[in-house]
C-alpha positions in Angstrom: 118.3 152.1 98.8 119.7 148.9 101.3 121.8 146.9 98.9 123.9 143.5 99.6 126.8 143.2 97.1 126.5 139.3 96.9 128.5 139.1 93.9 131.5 141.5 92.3 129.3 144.0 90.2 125.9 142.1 91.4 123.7 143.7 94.7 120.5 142.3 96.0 118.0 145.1 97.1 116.3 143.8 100.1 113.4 145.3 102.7 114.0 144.7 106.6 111.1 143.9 108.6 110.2 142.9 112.5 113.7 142.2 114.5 115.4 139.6 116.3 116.7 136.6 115.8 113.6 134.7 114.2 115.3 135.1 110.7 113.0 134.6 107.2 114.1 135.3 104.2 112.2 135.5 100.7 113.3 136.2 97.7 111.2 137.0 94.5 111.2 138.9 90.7 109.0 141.7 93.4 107.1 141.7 96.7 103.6 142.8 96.9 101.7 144.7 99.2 100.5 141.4 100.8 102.5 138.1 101.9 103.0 135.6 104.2 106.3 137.3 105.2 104.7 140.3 105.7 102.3 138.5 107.9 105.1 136.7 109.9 107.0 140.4 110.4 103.9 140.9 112.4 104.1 138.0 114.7 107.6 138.6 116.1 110.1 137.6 112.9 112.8 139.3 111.5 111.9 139.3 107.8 114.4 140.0 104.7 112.1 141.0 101.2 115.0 140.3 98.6 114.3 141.1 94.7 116.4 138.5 92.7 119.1 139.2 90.6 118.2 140.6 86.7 114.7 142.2 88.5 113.9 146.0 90.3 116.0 147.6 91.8 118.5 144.7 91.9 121.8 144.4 89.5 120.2 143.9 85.9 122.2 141.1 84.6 122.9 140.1 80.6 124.0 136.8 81.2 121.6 133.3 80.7 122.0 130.9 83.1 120.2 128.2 81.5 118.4 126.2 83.5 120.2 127.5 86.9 118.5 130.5 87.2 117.3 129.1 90.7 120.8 127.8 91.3 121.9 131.6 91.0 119.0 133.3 93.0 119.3 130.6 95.7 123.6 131.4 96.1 122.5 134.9 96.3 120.5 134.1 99.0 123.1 132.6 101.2 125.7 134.9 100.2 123.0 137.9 101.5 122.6 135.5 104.9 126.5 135.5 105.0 126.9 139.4 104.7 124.3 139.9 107.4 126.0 137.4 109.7 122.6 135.0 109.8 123.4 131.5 110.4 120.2 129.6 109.9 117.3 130.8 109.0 113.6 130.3 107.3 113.5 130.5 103.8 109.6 131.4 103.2 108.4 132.0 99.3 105.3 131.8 97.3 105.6 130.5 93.4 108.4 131.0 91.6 109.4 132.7 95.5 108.9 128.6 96.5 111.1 128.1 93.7 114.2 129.4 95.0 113.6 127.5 98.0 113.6 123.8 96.5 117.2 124.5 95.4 117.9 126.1 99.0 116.7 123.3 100.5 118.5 121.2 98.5 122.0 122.6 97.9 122.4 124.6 101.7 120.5 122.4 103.9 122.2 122.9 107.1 121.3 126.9 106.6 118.2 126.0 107.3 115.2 125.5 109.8 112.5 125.2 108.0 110.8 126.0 104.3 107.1 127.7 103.9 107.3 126.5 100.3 103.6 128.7 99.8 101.4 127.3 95.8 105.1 126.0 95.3 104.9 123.1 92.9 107.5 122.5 91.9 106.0 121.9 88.2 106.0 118.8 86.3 109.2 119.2 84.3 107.7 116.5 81.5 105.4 119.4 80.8 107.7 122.0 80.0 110.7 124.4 81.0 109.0 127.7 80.3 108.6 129.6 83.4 104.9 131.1 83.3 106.0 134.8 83.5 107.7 134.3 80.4 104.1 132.3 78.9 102.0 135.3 80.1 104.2 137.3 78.6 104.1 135.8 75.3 100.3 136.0 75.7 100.2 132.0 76.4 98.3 133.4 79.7 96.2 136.1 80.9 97.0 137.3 83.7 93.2 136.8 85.6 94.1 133.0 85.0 95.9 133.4 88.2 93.2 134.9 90.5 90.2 132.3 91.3 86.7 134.2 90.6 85.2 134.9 94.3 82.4 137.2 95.7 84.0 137.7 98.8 84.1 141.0 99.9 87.8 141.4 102.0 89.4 139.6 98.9 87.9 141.6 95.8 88.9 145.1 98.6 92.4 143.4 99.1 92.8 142.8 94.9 91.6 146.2 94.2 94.7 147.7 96.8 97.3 145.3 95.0 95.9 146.7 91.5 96.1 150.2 92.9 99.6 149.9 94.2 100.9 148.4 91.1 99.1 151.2 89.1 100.7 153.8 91.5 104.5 151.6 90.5 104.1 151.7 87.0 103.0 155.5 87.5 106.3 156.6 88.6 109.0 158.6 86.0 111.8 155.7 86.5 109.2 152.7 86.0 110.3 151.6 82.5 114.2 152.0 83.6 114.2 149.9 86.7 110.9 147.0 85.8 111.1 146.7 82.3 114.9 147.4 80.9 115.6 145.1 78.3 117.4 143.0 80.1 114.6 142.5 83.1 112.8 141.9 80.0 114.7 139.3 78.1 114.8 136.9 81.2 112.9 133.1 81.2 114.3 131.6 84.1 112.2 128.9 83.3 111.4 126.4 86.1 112.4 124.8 89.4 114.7 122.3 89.3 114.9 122.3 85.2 118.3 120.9 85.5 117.2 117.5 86.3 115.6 117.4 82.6 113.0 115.0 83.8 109.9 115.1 86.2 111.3 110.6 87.4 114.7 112.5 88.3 112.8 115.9 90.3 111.0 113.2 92.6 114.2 111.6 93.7 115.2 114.7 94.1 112.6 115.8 96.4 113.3 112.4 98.4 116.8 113.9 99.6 115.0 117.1 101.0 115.8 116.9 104.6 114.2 120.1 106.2 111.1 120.1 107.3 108.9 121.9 104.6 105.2 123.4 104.9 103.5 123.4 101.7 100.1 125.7 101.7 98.2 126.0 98.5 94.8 126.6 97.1 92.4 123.7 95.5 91.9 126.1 92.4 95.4 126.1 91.6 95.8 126.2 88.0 99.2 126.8 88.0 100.8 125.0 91.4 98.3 122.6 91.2 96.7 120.9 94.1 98.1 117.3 92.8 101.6 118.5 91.8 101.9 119.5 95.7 100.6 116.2 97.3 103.5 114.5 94.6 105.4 116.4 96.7 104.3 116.0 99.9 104.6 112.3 99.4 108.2 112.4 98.4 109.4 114.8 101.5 111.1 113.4 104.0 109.1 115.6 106.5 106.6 117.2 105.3 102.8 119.5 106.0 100.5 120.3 103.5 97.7 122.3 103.2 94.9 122.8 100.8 92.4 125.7 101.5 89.4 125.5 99.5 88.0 127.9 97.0 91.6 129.7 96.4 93.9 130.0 93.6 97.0 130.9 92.9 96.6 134.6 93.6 96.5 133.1 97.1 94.2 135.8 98.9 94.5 134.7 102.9 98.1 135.1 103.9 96.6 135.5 107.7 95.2 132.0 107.7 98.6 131.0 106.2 100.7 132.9 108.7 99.1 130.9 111.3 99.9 127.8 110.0 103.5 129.0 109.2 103.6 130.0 113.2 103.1 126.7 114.3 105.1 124.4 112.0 108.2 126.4 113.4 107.4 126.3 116.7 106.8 122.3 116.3 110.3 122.4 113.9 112.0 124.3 116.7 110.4 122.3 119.9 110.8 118.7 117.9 112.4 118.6 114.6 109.3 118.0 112.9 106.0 119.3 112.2 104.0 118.3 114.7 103.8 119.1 118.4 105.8 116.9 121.1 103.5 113.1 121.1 102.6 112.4 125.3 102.6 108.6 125.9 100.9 108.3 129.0 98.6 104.5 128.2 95.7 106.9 128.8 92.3 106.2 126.5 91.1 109.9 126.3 87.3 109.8 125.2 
């Protein structure tokens, strides 16, 4: 199994995908069969699926970090970078993935090109610390409240694979040991950013951002909800959003998300920004 040591006695397990020196890293409690990084390993990227610290196949930890549970997977995430000699690189990560990536953004900014900050939030911390694993698991959610109801064909095929595959997971004879120790289970690392106590303080916050950040989210959000990103859309420095209609947080079309992911970098890479290179030739196109 690839491991990292990132920490004495604490190793990341990570999956390698694409090659080169288009660099994304993602780190998340697991990966699923679908993603947006999977997508970009496709389109000429060098991907890095890494499973944070207390989760999988990763070092189970006992310890509480309070409310720096992001603070934590976010150093692991640099210290994995530094032992596989990356300089810069995307960080790319959907919910509590996105997560990770607000405190990336914010405490390693010059590691960075860009964020794909994918149904990201970050919550409302007036509303609450909880992280929603941790509510779902204590029954506060069902799980279905995450996938939007559709009658689409290609999305109720591509939820019936994921259900499969994680049937097939929790099949095998060491699923208990490595998903659901006690320690795995114990965890609440609550939410993004929880360390500024207050939802007045996570604005300012988000106004020191200086990356360039692409947020893509569904308009039947219930959990990153569709105001909660233009909050933060309005408070980034530089900034994309984008709102797909008819999706939740299940987030069923990484392909459409991939190519928006595409072109932000390229625009990132080619301007600083978001946008393409603006031509002022004093010509009236009609």
């Amino acid at each position: 199994m690839p491991k990292v040591c990132v920490e004495d006695s604490v190793e990341i397990y990570y999956e390698e995908l694409g090659s080169g020196d288009r660099y994304v890293i993602c780190s998340q409690v697991s990966h699923g069969i679908y993603s947006l990084e999977r997508e970009l390993a496709k389109r000429g990227f060098h991907v890095y699926l890494l499973t944070n610290r207390g989760f999988g196949k990763s070092t189970h930890v006992r310890e509480d970090y309070g409310d720096h549970w992001y603070d934590r997977f976010a150093s692991d995430v640099i210290a994995f970078a530094d032992k596989m000699g990356i300089d810069r690189f995307v960080y790319s990560g959907a919910s509590h993935g996105a997560g990770t990536g607000w405190h990336v953004a914010l405490n390693y900014p010059e590691r960075l090109i860009c964020f794909f900050a994918i149904i990201p939030g970050p919550h409302n911390l007036d509303e609450g610390k909880m992280s929603f694993r941790a509510m779902q698991q204590k029954g506060i959610l069902p799980k279905q409240c995450f996938r939007y109801p559709t009658d689409d064909e290609r999305i109720l095929e591509r939820r019936a694979q994921i259900d499969a595959a994680e049937e097939a997971l929790r099949s095998t004879p060491d699923y208990e040991a490595i998903y659901q120790s006690p320690e795995t289970k114990a965890i609440d690392y609550g939410r993004p950013l929880a360390a500024l106590q207050t939802e007045a303080n996570l604005q300012e916050a988000l106004k020191k951002i200086k990356v360039p950040v692409l947020i893509i989210g569904g308009m039947e959000d219930t959990v990153s909800r569709p105001e909660l990103m233009l909050r933060a859309a309005k408070r980034l420095p530089i900034c994309k959003r984008v709102i797909h209609s008819r999706v939740g947080h299940s987030f069923d079309i990484w392909e459409e998300a991939a190519d928006d992911a595409v072109r932000f970098y390229e625009n990132v890479v080619r301007t600083g920004r978001y946008y393409s290179p603006l031509v002022n030739d004093g010509k009236l196109s009609l």
